[in-house]
C-alpha positions in Angstrom: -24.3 -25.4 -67.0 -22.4 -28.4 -68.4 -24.9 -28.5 -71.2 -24.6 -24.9 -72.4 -21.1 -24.7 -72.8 -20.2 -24.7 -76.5 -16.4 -26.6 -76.2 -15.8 -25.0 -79.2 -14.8 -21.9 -77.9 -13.3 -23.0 -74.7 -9.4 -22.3 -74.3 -7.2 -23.4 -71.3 -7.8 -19.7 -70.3 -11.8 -19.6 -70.5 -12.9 -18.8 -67.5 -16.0 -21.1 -67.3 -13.3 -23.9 -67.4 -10.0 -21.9 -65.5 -12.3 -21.0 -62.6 -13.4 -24.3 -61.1 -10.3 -26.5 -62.3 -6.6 -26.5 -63.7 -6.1 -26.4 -66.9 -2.0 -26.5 -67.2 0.2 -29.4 -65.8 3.3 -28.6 -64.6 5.9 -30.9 -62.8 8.7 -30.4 -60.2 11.4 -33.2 -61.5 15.3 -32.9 -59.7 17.6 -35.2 -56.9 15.7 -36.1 -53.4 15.3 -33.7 -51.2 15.9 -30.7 -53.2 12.8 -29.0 -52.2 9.8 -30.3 -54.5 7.2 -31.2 -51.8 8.2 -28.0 -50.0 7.7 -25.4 -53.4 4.6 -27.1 -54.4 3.1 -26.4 -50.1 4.8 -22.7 -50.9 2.4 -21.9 -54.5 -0.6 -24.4 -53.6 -0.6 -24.4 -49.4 -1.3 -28.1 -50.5 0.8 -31.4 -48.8 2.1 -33.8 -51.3 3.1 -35.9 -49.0 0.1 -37.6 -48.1 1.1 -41.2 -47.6 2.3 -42.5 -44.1 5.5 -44.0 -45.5 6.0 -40.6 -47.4 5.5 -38.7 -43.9 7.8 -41.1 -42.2 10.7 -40.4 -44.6 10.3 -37.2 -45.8 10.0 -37.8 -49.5 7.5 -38.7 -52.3 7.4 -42.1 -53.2 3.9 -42.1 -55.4 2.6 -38.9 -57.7 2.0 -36.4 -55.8 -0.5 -33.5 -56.7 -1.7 -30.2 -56.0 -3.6 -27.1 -57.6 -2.7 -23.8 -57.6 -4.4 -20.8 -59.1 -2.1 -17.8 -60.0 -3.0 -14.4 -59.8 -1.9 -10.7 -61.0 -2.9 -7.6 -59.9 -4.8 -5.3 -62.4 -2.8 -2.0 -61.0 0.1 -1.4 -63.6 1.8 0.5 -61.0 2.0 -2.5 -58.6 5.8 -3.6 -58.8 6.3 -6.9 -60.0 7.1 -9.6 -58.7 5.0 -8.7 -55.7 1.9 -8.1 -58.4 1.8 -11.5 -58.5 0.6 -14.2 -56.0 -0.5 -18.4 -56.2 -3.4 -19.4 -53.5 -4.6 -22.7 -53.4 -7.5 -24.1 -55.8 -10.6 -23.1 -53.7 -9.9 -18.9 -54.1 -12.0 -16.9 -55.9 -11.3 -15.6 -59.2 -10.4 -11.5 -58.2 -9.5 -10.1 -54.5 -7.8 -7.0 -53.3 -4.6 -6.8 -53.6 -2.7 -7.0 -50.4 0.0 -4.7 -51.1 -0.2 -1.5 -49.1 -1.1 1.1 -50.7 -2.2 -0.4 -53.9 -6.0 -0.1 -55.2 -5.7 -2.8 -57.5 -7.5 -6.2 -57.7 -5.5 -9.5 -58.0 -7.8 -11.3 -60.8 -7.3 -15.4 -62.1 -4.5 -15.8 -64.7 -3.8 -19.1 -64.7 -4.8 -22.6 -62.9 -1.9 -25.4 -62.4 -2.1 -28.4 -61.3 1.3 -29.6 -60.0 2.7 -33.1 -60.4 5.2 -34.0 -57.7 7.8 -36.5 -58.6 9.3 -38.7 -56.6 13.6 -37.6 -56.8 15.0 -41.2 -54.8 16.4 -43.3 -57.9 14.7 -46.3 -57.2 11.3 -44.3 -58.4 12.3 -43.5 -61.3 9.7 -45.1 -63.4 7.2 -43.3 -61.2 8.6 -40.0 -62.2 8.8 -41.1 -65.8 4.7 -41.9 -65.9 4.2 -38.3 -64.3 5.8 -36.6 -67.2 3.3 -38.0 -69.8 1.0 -35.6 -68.4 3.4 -32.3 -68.1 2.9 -29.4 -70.2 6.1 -28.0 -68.6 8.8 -28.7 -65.7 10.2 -26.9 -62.4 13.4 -28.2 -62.3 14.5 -27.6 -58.4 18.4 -27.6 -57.9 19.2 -27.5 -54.3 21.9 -24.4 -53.5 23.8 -26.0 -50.9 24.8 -29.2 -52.8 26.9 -29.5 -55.7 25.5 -29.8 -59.4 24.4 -31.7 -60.7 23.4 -34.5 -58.4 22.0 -37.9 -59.9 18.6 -37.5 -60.3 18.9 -33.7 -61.4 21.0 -35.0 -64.5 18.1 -38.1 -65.3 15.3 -36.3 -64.6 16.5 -33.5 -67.5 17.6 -36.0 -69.8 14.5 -38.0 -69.1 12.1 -35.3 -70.3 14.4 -33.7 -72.8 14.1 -37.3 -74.7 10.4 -37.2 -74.2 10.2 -34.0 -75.8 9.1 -31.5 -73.0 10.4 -28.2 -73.9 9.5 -25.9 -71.3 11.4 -26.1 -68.0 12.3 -23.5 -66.1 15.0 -23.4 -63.0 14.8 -22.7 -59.5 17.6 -22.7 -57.2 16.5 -23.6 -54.0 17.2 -23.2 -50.2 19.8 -20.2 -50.9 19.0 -19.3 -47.4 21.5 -21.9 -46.1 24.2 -20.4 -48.0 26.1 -16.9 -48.3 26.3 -14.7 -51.5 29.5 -16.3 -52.7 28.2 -20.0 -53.2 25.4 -18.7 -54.5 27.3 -17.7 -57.3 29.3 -20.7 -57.6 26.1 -22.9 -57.4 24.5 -20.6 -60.2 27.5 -21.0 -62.4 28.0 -25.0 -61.4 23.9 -24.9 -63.0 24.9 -22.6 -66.5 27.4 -25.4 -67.1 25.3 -27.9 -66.5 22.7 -27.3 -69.0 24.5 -26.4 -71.5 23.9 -27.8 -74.6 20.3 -29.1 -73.2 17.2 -28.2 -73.7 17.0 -26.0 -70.9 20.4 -24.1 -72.1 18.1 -21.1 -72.3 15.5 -21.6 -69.3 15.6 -19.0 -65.8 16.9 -19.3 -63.1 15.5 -17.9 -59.7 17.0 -18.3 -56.7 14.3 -19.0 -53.8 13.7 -20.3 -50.6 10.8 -22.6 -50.6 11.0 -23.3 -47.1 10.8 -19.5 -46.5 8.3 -18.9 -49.3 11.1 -16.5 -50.5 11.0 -15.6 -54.5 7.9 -17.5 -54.7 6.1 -14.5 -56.1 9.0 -14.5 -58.9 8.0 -18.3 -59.6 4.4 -17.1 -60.4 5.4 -14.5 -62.7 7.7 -16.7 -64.8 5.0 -19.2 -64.8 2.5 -16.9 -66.0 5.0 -14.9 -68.4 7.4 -17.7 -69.6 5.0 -21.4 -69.9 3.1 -20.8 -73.3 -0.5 -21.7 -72.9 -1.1 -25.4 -74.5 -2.9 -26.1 -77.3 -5.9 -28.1 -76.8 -8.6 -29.9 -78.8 -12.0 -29.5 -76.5 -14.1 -30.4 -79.4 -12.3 -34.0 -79.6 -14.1 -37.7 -78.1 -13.1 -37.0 -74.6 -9.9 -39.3 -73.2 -8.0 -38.9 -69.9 -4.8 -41.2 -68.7 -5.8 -42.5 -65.3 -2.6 -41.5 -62.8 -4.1 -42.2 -59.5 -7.4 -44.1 -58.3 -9.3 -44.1 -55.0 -11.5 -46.1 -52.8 -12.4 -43.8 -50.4 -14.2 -46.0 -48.2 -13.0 -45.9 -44.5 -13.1 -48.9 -42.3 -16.6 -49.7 -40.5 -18.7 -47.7 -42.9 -22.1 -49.2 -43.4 -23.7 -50.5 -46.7 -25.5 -47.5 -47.5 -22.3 -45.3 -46.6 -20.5 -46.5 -49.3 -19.3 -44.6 -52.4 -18.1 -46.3 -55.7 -14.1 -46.1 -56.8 -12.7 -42.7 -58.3 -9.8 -43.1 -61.2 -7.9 -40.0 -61.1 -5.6 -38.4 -63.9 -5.4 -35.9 -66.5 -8.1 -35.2 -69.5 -5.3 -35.3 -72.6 -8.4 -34.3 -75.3 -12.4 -33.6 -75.2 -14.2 -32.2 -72.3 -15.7 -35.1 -69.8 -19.0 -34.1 -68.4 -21.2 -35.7 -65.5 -23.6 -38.1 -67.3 -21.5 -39.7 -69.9 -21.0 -42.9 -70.2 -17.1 -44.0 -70.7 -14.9 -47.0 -70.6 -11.5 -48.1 -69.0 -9.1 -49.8 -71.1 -7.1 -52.3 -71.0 -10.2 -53.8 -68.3 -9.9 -57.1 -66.9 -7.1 -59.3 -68.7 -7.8 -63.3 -68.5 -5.5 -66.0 -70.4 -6.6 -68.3 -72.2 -5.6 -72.3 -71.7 -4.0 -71.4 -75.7 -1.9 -68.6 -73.6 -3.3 -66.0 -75.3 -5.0 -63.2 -73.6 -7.9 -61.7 -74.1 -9.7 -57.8 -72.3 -12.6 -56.9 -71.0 -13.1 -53.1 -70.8 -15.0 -51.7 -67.9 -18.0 -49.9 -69.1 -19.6 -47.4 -66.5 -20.7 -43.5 -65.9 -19.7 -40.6 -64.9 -20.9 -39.5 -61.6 -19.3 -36.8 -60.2 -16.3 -34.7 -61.5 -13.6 -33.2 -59.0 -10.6 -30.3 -59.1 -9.2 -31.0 -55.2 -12.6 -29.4 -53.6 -13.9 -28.0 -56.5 -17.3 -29.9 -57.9 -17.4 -29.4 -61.8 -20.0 -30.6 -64.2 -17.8 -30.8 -66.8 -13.9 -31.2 -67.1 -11.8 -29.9 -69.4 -8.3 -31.1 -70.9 -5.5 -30.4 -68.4 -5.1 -30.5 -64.3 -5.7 -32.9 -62.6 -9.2 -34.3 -62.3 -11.1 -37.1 -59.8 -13.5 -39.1 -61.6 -16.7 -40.3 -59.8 -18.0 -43.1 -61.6 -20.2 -46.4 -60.6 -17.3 -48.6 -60.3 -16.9 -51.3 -57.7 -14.6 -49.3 -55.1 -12.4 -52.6 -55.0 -10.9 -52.1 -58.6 -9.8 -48.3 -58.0 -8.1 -49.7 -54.5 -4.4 -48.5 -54.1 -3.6 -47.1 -57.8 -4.9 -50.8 -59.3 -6.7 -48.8 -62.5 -2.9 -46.5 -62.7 -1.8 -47.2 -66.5 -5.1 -47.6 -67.7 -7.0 -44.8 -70.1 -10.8 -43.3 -69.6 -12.5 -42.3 -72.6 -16.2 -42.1 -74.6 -17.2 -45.4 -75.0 -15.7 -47.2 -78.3 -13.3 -44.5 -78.7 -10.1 -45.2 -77.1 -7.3 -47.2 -78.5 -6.5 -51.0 -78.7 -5.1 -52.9 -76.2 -1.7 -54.9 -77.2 1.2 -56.9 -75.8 3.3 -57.4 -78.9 4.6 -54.3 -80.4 7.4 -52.8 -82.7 9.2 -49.4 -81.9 11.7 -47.2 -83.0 14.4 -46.0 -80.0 16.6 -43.6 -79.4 19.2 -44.4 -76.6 21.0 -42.2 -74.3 24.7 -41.9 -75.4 26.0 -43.0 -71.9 24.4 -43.8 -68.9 22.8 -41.2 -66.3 22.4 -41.0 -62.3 23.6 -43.1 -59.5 24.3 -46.3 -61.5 27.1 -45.1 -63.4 30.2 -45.9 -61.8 33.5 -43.2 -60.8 33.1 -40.1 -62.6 33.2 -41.5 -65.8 29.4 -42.5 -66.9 29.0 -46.0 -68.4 28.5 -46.0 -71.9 24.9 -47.8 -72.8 24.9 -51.1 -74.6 22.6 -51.3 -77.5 19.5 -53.6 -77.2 19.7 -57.2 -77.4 17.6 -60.0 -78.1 15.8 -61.5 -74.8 16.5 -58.4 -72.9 14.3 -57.7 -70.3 13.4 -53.8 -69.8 10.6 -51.6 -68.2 8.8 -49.6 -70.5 6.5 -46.3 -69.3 3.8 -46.4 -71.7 1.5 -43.5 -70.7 1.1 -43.7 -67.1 1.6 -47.1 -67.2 4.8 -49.0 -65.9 5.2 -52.4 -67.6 7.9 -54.7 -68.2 8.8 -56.1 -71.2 11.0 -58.8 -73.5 12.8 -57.7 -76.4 12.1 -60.6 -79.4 13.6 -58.7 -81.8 16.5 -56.1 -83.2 17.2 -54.3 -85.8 18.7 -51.1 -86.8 17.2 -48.7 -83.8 14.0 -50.8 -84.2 13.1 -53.6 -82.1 10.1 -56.0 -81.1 9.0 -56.7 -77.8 6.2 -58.4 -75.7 4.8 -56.7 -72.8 4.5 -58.7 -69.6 1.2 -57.5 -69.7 -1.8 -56.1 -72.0 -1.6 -52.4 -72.5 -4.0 -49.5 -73.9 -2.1 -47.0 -76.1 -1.9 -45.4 -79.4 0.9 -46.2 -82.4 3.2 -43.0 -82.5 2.9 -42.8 -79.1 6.5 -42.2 -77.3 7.0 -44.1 -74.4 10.4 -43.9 -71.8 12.9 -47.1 -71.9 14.5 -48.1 -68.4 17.4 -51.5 -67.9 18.1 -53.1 -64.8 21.5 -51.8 -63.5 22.6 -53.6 -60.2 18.8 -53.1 -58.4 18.1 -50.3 -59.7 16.1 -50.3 -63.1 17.6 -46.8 -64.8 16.0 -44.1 -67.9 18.0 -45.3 -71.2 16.4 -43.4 -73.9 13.0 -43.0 -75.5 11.1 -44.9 -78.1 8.0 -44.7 -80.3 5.4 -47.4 -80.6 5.6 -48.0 -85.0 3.1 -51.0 -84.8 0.8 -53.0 -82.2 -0.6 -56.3 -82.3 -4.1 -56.0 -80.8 -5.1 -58.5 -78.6 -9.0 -59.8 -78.3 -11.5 -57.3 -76.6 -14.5 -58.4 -74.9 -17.1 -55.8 -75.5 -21.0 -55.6 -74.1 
């Protein structure tokens, strides 16, 4: 099948692609413990939350991920928002619609695949890598707490400065308050995005815990998150966010499987068969200091959507890549920050680079001190920062300042593109926190290695 599709006419709503696999990232950004985890379960019936020091705490600490297919029902007399419902990934495409009474039949509108971010402060950089793959944002806001808490303020400004445009609002666990604070907590949310770029955005009270309003979520997903424009026809490219060995203690020789880089397919349509590379690859230094890449060349394998098995992937959701990788190099995230592309096509790899910045006017979330927020220092020379560079986290020195331009050299070799925005982050105390944003102007390529 993968060789008869002409990607020419696929769309993010093609149904040879929407069927089997997302093709729309969203995110659920806000404070800890405002409900995240719990709204994705409530759309997907998928557990974020997969890691045993994320069950023991009760929070996300790496990316979590999920995909959901929405549906509508075809009866124009079914009421909304109960014409609308989210199943996880592995539903068929149409299906009765449950509502009694109704004759209609719930058919595939859209496929999301969620992206879970971590809300404690201290994993901030982790949310910031998530939201180079969003297309838009849930932004929860927990009903019961006042707004805005620290992480609901840097979490908006943080993808407000990366440019993501469509968020929209949900005011969670109103079931632990009366009608009143509701109210107050709605108004206490108006105020706070003001002036933002989510000034304009709903905002739907639910219960995600309950699974109350989700419906309403669906139908502002469907109705209010434009469908992203994509380039299928493009050398295929995905930004590796997760990667697997998936070998389980005491397997025999001939039991195990190679190592899966996971992520999200930013252009081109990936099909079992091709052959692709990994960039940056293996770094060595030299005895001159000077470092040099080797780029890991291998083939696809296999292609996965949660349980789906595709034969070919296309841009957006959340894909596993089987390839013939040594199982060892995908271990615990190790290939996160790297990118997966049609051999010879992907960008160079650098450590020296120029940008131009933009920084926050004062400083956001729990570091600031009394009600007053600190106001942010411009950058100076020898500064040491963290820099989100795709999904890759990566500290860095600043050599050099100018006038909203600087130079800096990465602590180690990365694969990305000039004009590429990437997220700024400064130590505060032990905390490093989001200071503005910054495009990459020029790169200094290092040496690659190629076969």
């Amino acid at each position: 099948m993968a060789d008869t599709i002409d990607v020419k006419n696929l769309t993010p709503l093609s149904m040879e692609a929407m069927a089997n696999q997302a093709t729309i990232n969203i995110g659920t950004i806000g404070h800890v413990a405002h409900g995240k985890s719990t709204l994705v379960r409530a759309l997907s019936g998928v557990t974020t939350t997969r890691f045993r020091s994320e069950v023991e705490r009760n929070i996300t600490i790496k990316l979590g991920y999920a995909n959901a297919k929405i549906y509508k029902c075809d009866n124009e007399e079914c009421p909304r928002p109960g014409c609308f419902a989210s199943t996880d990934s592995g539903r068929e495409i149409a299906f009765a619609c449950a509502r009694p009474g109704c004759s209609g039949t719930m058919r595939l509108v859209r496929h999301v695949s969620f992206v879970d971010c971590p809300g404690h402060d201290m994993l901030m950089a982790t949310a910031l890598s998530g939201a180079t793959v969003m297309d838009a944002a849930l932004l929860l806001v927990a009903a019961d707490e006042k707004c805005p808490q620290p992480q609901t303020s840097e979490h908006l400004a943080a993808i407000e400065t990366m440019k993501l445009e469509n968020i929209i609002i949900l005011q969670n666990k109103v079931d632990l308050i009366d009608e009143q604070q509701a109210l107050d907590n709605h108004a206490e949310i108006r105020l706070f995005i003001r002036g933002t770029v989510a000034e304009k955005s709903p905002i739907i009270p639910i219960s995600a815990q309950y699974h109350l309003n989700i419906d309403a979520v669906a139908e502002y997903i469907y109705r209010s998150i434009p469908v992203p424009v994509r380039d299928f026809s493009a050398a295929p490219r995905l930004i590796v966010i997760r990667s697997f060995d998936v070998n389980k203690p005491g397997y025999e020789v001939d039991q195990l499987k190679d190592g899966i880089p996971g992520g999200s397919i930013l252009r081109g349509v990936l099909r079992v068969g091709d052959d692709v590379e990994i960039r940056p690859g293996h770094i060595e230094v030299g005895a001159d200091g000077k470092y040099t890449a080797r780029p890991y060349r291998t083939r696809v394998v296999g292609l996965m959507a949660e349980e789906n098995q595709l034969q070919f992937a296309a841009p957006g959701g959340l894909i596993g890549v089987g390839t013939l990788l040594d199982p060892t190099l995908c271990r615990g995230d190790r290939l996160v920050g790297s990118v997966l592309g049609a051999v010879g096509t992907l960008p160079k790899v650098f450590v020296d680079i120029k940008i131009k910045y933009t920084l926050l006017h004062r400083l956001i979330g729990a570091a600031s001190s009394g009600k007053k927020q600190a106001k942010l220092a411009k950058l100076a020379k020898n500064e040491e920062l963290r820099l989100t560079i795709g999904s890759s986290t990566v500290g860095a020195r600043v050599t050099g300042v100018g006038d909203r331009e600087a130079k800096l050299t990465l602590s180690r070799p990365t694969c990305a593109e000039t004009g590429e925005n990437i997220a700024l982050s400064r130590c505060f105390g032990r905390s490093w926190r989001f200071i503005g944003c910054a495009e990459i102007v020029t790169a200094k390529a290092i040496k690659l290695e190629l076969d």
